[in-house]
N, C-alpha and C positions, 0 to 999 in steps of 0.2 A: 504494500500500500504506500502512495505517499503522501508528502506530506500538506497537502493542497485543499480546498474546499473542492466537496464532488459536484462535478459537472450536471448540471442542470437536464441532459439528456436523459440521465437516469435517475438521479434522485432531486428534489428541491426539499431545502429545509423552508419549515413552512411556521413553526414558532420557536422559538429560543426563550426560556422562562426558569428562575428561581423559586423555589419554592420553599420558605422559612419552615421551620420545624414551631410548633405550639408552645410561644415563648411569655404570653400576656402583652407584651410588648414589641414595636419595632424594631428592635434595637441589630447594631453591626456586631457581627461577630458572631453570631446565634446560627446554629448549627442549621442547613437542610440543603435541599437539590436541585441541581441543575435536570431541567428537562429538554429534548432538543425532539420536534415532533419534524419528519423528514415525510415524504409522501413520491411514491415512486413514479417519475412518468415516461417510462419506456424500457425498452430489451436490453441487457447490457450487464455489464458489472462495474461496480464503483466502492471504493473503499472510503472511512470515513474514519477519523484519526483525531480524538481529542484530545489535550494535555491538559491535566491539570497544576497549574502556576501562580503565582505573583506576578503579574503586568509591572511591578516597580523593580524585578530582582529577575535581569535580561540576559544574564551570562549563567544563571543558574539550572541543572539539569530540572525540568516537571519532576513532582513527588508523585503524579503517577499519571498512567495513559489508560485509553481505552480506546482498542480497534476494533471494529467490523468489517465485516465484506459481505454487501447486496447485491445478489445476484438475482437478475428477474428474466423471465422467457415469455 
């Protein structure tokens, strides 16, 4: 896979969304998930590659990844 956004041939990301864990409060730092809803539109395969990082800390290895590979006929 690399490391690229999947081409729109095969898959489109259609929302990108946080969702906080049941804190009482707003607050940063409060633990919950990233959801990423993709929606397939055509034959093909396409691989899809998230890291998860710090945006301020640019030299540093992600503490972790997650790949897929969608394959559609």
């Amino acid at each position: 896979m690399q490391n690229r956004p999947p081409s729109d041939e095969v898959l489109v990301l259609k929302t990108e969304s946080f969702e906080q864990k049941e804190s009482g409060r707003n607050m940063v730092g409060v633990p919950g998930t990233f959801v990423f809803r993709y929606v397939v539109t055509g034959k093909g395969s396409e691989g899809i590659r998230l890291e998860y990082r710090r945006s301020w800390e640019k030299n540093k290895e992600p503490s972790g990844r997650f790949e897929v590979l969608v394959r559609s006929k």
